[in-house]
DOFI-981888 format. One line per 3 residues: number of its first residue (from 1); their letters; for each residue x, z, y of N, C-alpha, C. Coordinates in steps of 0.2 Angstrom, whole numbers, plus 5000, padded with zeros to 4 digits. Layout:
N
NUM = a = X Z Y X Z Y X Z Y  ... .
% end
This chain:
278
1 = xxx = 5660 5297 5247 5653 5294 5249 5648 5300 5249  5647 5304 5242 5642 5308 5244 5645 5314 5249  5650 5317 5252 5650 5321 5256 5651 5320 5263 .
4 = xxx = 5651 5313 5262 5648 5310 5270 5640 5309 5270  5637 5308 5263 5627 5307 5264 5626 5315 5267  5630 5319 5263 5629 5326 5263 5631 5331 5270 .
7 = xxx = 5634 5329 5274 5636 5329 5281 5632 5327 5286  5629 5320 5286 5626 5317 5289 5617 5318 5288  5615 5322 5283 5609 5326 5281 5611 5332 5284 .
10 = xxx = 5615 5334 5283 5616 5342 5287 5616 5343 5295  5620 5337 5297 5620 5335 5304 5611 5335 5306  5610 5332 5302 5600 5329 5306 5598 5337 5307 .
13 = xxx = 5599 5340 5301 5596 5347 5301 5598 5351 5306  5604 5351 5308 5607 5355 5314 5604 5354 5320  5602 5347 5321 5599 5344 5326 5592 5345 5326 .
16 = xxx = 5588 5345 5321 5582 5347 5321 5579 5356 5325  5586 5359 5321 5586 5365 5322 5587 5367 5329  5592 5363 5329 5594 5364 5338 5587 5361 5344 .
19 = xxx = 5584 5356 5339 5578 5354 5345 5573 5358 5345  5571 5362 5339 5565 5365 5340 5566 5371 5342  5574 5374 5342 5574 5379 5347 5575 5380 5354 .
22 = xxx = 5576 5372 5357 5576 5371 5363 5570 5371 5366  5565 5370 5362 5556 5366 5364 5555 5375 5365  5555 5379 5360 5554 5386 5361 5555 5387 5367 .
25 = xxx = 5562 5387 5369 5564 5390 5375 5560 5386 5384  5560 5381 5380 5554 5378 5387 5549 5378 5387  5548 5381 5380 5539 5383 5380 5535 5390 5386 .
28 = xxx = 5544 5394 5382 5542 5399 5386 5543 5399 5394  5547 5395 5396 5549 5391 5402 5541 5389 5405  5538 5386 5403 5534 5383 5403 5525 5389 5404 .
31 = xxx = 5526 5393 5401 5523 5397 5402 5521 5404 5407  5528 5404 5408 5532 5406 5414 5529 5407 5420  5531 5398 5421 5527 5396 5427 5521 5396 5427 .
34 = xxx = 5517 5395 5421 5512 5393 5423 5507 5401 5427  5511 5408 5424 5508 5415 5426 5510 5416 5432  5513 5410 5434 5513 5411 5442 5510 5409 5447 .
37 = xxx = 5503 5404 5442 5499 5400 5449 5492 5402 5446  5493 5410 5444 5484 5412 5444 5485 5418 5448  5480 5419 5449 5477 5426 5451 5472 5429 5450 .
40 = xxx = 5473 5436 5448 5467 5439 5441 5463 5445 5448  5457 5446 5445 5455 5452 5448 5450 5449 5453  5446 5454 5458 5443 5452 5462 5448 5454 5471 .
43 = xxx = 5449 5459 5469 5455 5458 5478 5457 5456 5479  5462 5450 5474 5467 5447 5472 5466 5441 5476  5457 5440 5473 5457 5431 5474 5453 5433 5480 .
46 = xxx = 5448 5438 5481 5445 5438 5488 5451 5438 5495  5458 5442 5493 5462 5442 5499 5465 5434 5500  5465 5431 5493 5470 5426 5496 5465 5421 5495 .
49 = xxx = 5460 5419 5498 5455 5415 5499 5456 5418 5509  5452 5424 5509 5456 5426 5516 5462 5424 5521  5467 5422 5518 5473 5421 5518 5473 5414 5519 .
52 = xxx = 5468 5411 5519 5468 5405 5519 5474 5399 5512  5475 5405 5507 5481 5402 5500 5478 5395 5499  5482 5391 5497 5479 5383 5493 5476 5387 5487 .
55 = xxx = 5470 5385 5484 5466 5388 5478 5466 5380 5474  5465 5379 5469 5463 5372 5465 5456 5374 5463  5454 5381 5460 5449 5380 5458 5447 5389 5456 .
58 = xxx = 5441 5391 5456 5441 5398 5453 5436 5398 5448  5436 5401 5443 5434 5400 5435 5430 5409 5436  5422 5408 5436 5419 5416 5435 5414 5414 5427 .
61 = xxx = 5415 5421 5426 5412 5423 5420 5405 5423 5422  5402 5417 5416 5396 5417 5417 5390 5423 5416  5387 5425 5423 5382 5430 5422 5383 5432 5428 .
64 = xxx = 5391 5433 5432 5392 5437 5436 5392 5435 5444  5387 5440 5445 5384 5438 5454 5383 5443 5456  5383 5449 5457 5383 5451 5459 5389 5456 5463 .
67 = xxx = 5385 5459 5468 5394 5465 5471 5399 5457 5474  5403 5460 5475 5410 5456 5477 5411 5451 5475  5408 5448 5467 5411 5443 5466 5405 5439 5469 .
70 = xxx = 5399 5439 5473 5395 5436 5476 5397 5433 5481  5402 5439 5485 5403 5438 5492 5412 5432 5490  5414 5433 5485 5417 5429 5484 5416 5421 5481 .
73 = xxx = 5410 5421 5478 5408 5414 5477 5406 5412 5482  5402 5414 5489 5401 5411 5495 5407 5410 5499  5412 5413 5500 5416 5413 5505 5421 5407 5501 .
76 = xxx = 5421 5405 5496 5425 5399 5490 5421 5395 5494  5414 5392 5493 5410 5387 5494 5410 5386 5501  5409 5391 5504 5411 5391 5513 5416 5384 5515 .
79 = xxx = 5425 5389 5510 5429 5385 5511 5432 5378 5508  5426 5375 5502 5425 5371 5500 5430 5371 5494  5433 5376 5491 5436 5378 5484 5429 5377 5479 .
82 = xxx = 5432 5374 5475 5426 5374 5469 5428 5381 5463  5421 5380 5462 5420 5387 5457 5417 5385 5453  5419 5387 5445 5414 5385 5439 5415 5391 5433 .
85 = xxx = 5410 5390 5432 5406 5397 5427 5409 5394 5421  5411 5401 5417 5415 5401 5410 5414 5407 5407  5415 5407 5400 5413 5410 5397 5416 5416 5396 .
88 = xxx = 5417 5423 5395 5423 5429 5397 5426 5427 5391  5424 5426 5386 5432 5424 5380 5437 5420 5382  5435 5415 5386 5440 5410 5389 5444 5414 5395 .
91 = xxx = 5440 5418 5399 5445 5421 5403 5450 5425 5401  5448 5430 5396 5451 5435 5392 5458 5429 5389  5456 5425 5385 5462 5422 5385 5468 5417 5387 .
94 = xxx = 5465 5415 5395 5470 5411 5399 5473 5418 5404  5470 5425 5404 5472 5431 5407 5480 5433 5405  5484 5435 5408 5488 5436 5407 5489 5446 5409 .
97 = xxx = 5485 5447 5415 5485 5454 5416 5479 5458 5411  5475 5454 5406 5469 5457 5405 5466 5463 5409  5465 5460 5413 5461 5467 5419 5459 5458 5422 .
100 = xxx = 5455 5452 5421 5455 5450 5426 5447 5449 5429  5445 5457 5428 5436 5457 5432 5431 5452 5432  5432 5449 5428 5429 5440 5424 5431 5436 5431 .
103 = xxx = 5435 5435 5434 5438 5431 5439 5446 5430 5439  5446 5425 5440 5456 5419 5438 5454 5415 5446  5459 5414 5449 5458 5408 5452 5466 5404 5451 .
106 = xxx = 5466 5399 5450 5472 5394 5451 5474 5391 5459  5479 5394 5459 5482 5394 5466 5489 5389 5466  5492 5390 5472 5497 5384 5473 5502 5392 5472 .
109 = xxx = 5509 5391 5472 5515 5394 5470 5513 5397 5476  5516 5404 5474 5514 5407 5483 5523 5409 5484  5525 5407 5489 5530 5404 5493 5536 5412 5494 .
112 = xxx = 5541 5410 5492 5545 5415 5495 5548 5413 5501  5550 5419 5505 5553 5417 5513 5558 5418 5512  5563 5416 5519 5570 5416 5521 5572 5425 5524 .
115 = xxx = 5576 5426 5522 5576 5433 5526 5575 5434 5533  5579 5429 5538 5576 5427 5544 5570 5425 5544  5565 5423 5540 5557 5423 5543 5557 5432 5542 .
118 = xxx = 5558 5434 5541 5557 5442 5540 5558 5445 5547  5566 5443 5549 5568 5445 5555 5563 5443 5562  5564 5436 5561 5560 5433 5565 5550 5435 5566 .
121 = xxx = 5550 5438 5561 5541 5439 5560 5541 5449 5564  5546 5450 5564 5547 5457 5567 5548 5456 5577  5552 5452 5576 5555 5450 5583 5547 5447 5586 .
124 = xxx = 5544 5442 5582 5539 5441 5585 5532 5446 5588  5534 5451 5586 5528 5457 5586 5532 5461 5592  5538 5462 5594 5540 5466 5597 5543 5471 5596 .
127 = xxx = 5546 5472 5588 5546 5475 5584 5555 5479 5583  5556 5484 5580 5563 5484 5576 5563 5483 5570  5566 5478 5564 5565 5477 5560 5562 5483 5556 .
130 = xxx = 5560 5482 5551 5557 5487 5546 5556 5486 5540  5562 5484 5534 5564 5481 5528 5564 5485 5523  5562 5482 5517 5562 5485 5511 5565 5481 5507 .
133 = xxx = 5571 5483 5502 5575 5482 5499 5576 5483 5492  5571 5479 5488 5570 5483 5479 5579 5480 5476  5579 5485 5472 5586 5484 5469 5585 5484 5461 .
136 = xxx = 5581 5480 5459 5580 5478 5453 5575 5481 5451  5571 5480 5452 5564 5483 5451 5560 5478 5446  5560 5480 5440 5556 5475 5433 5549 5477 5432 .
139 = xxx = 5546 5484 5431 5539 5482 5434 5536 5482 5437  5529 5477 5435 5525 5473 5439 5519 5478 5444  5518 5483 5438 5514 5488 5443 5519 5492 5450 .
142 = xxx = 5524 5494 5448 5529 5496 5451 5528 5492 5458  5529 5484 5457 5532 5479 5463 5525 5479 5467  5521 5478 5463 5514 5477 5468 5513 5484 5470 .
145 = xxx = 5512 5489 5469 5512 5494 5475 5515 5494 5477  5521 5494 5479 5527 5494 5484 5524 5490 5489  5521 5484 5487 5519 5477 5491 5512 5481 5497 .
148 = xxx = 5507 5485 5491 5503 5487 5496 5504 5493 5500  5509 5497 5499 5512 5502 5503 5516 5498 5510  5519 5493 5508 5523 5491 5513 5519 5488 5519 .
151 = xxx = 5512 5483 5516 5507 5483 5524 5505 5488 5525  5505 5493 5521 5499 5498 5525 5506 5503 5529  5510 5501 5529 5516 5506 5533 5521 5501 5537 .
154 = xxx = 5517 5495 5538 5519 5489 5543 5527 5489 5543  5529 5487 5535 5534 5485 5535 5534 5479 5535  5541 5475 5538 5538 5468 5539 5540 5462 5534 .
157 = xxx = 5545 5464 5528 5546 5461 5523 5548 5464 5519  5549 5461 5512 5552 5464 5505 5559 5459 5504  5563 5462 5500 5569 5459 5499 5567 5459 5491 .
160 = xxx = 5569 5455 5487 5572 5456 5479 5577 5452 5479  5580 5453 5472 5584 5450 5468 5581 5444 5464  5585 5438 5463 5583 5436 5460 5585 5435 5452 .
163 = xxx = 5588 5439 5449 5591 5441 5444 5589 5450 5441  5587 5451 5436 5587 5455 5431 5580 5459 5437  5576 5459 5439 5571 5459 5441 5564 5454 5443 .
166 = xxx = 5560 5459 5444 5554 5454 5442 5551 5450 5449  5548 5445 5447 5544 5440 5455 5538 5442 5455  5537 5438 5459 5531 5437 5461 5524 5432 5456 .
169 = xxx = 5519 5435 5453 5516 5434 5447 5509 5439 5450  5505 5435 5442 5497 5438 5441 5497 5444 5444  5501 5448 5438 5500 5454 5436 5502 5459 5445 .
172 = xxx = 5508 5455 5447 5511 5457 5453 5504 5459 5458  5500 5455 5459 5496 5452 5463 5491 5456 5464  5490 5456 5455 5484 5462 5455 5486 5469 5456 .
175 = xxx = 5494 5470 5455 5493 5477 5457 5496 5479 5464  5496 5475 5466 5496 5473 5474 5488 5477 5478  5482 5472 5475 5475 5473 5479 5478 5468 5482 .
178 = xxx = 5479 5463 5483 5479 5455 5491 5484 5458 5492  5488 5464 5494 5493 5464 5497 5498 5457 5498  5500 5456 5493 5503 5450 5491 5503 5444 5496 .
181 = xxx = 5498 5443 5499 5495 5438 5501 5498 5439 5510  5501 5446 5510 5502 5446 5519 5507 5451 5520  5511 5450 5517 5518 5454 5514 5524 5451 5514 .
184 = xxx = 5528 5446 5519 5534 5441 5514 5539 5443 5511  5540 5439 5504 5547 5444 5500 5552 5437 5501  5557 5441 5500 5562 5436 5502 5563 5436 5493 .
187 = xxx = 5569 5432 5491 5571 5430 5485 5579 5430 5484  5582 5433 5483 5589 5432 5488 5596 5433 5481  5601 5431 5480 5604 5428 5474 5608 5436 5476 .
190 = xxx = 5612 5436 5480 5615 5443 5481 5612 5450 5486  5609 5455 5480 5607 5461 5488 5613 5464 5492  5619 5465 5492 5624 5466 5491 5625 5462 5499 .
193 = xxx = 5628 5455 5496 5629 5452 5504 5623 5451 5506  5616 5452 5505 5611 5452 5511 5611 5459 5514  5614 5464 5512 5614 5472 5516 5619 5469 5520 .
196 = xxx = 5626 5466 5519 5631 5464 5524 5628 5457 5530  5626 5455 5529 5621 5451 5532 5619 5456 5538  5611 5460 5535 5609 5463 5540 5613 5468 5543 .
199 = xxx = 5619 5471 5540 5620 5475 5544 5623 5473 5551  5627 5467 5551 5628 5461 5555 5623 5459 5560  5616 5460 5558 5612 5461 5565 5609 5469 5567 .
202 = xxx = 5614 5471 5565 5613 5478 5567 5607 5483 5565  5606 5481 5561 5600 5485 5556 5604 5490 5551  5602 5496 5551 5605 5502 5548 5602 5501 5540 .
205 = xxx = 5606 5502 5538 5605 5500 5529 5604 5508 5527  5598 5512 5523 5599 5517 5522 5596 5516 5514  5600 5520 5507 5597 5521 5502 5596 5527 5501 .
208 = xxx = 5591 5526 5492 5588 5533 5490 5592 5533 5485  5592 5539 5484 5596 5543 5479 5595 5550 5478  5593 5553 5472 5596 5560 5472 5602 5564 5475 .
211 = xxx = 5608 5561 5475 5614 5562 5477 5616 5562 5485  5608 5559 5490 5609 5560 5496 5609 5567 5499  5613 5566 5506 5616 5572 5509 5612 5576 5509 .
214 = xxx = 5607 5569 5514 5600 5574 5518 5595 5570 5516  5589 5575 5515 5583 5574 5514 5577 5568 5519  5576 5565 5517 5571 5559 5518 5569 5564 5527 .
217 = xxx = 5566 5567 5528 5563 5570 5532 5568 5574 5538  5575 5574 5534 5580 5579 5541 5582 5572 5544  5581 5565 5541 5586 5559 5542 5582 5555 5549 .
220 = xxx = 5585 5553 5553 5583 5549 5557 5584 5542 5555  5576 5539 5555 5573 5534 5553 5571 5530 5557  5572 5530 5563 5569 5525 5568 5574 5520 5569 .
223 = xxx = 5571 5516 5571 5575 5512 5574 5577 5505 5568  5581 5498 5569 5580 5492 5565 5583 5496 5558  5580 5496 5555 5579 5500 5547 5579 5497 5540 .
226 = xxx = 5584 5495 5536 5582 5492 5530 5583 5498 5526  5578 5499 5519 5574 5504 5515 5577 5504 5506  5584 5504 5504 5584 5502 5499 5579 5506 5493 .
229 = xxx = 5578 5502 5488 5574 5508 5482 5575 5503 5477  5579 5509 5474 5583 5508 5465 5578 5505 5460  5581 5502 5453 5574 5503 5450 5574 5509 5445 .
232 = xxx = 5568 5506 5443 5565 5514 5439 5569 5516 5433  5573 5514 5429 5580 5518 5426 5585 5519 5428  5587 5516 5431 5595 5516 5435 5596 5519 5441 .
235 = xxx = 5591 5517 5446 5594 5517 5455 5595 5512 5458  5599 5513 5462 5601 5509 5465 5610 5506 5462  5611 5500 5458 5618 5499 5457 5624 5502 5464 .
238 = xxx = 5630 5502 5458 5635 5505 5463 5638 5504 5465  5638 5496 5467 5639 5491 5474 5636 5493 5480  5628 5490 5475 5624 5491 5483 5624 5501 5487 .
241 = xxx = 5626 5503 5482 5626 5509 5486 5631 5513 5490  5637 5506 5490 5641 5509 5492 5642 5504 5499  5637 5502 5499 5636 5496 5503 5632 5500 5508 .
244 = xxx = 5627 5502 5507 5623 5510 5511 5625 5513 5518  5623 5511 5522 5626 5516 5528 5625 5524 5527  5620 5527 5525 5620 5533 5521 5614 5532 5516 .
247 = xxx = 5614 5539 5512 5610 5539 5506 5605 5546 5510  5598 5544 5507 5594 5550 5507 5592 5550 5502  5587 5559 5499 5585 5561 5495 5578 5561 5495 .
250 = xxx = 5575 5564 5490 5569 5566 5491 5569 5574 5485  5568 5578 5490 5568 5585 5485 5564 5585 5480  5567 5588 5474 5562 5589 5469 5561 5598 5467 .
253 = xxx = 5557 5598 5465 5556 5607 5462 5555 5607 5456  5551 5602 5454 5548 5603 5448 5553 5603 5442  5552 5601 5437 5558 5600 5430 5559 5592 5430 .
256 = xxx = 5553 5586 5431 5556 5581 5431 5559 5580 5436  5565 5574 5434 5571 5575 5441 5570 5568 5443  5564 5564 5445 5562 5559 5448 5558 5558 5448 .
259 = xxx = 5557 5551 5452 5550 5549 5453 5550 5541 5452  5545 5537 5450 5544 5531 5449 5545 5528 5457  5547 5522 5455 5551 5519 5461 5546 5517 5466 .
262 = xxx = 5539 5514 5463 5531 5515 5469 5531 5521 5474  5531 5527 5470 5529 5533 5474 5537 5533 5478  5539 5533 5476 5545 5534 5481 5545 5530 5487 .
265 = xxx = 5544 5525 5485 5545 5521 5491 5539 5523 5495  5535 5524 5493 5527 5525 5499 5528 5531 5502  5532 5538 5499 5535 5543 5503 5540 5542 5510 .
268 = xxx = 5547 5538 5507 5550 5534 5511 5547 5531 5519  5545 5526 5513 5539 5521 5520 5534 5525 5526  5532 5529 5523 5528 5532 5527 5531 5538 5533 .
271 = xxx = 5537 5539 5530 5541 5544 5534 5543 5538 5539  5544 5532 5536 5546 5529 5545 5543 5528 5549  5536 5523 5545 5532 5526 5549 5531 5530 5555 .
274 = xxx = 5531 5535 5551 5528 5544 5556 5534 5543 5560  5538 5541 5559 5546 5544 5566 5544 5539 5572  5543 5532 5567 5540 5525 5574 5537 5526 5578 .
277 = xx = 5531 5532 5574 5526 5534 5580 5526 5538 5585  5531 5541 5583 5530 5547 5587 5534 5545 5596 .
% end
């Protein structure tokens, strides 16, 4: 009798244990999401008011009128988003990028596309496609300048993984500058079969790597183009790059023997650019 009181107390305990690690794990679940329906900064929320984004609400630090965040209260009210004055403490601690220039706004989930909306958003411009491809790319600064490089060298969408790299978030947003807001990222469970895919519509798959034959600038880059870029310790996995129709480089001279996966890609980006126009 006692070794059944004695089991059946044990039991609750394991179960107590087991709940309040479960509640952990959806807290953090929970907090997750929630860093994914703000936007910090003042470019952030002035592009995606631009953008026409669903807003719920923008929260400014009490005092602050003048500069951009003025032209940002009137063009909120324009739009009939409400705006309410707060204190910087409060900001500073619902902020998740701490950089949020005393402006949050609570936004609706900003939408991931299909990789045919990508296709299709090229097709509809008159376009060859013009894709970018992160191959696991986990920082946030990292992804957001990719995103602003990739409108300013009219590329027409990004691809990610939706595994062991990072989404789309605050932090993303803010180091975007709005980019974010006019960029589509597709979200995709395999890079691997989405390069077999496009290769399918006849888009030339090209990665980066050190170990490419020829140099970013000897390679012929025109034409429907997807852009692979490794992430910032590793590269590109050895699937996806054997998946590659070919690899390119980027020369280095100096003694580091790389570059962070932003700069590279805006090197990249821009040499297609240059060939498009020409």
């Amino acid at each position: 009798m006692g070794n059944m009181k004695r089991n059946k107390e044990n039991n609750e305990k394991n179960r107590t244990r087991v709940k309040v690690q479960f509640t952990g794990k959806q807290r953090e679940k929970e907090d997750q999401s929630e860093d994914l329906d703000r936007l910090e900064g003042r470019n952030s929320v002035m592009e995606a008011i631009r953008a026409n984004r669903t807003i719920n609400k923008i929260l400014v630090q009490k005092g602050e009128k003048e500069g951009s965040i003025r032209q940002i209260i009137a063009l909120a009210r324009e739009k009939g988003i409400v705006v309410q004055e707060t204190d910087r403490s409060n900001l500073d601690r619902i902020s998740t990028t701490h950089a949020h220039q005393g402006i949050i706004a609570y936004v609706s989930f900003k939408d991931y596309v299909e990789v045919d909306d990508i296709l299709e958003s090229a097709e509809s411009k008159g376009e060859a496609p013009f894709i970018i491809i992160l191959d696991g790319i986990t920082d946030a600064y990292n992804l957001g300048s990719i995103l602003r490089t990739a409108d300013a060298a009219g590329a027409h969408g990004v691809i990610i993984p939706k595994r062991r790299a990072i989404g789309l978030n605050a932090a993303v947003s803010k180091a975007s500058a709005g980019a974010i807001e006019y960029v589509p990222v597709a979200r995709v469970t395999n890079i691997s079969q989405t390069i077999d895919y496009l290769k399918k519509k006849n888009i030339w798959v090209v990665g980066t790597d050190l170990s490419g034959e020829k140099s970013y600038y000897e390679s012929d880059l025109k034409g429907p183009i997807a852009v692979v870029i490794g992430s910032e310790g590793h590269g590109m996995g050895k699937l996806v790059t054997e998946k590659c129709d070919f690899i390119i480089n980027i020369p280095m001279k100096g003694r580091i023997a790389s570059l962070n996966a932003a700069v590279a890609g805006a090197i990249i980006m821009y040499e297609v650019m240059k060939q498009r126009n020409k």
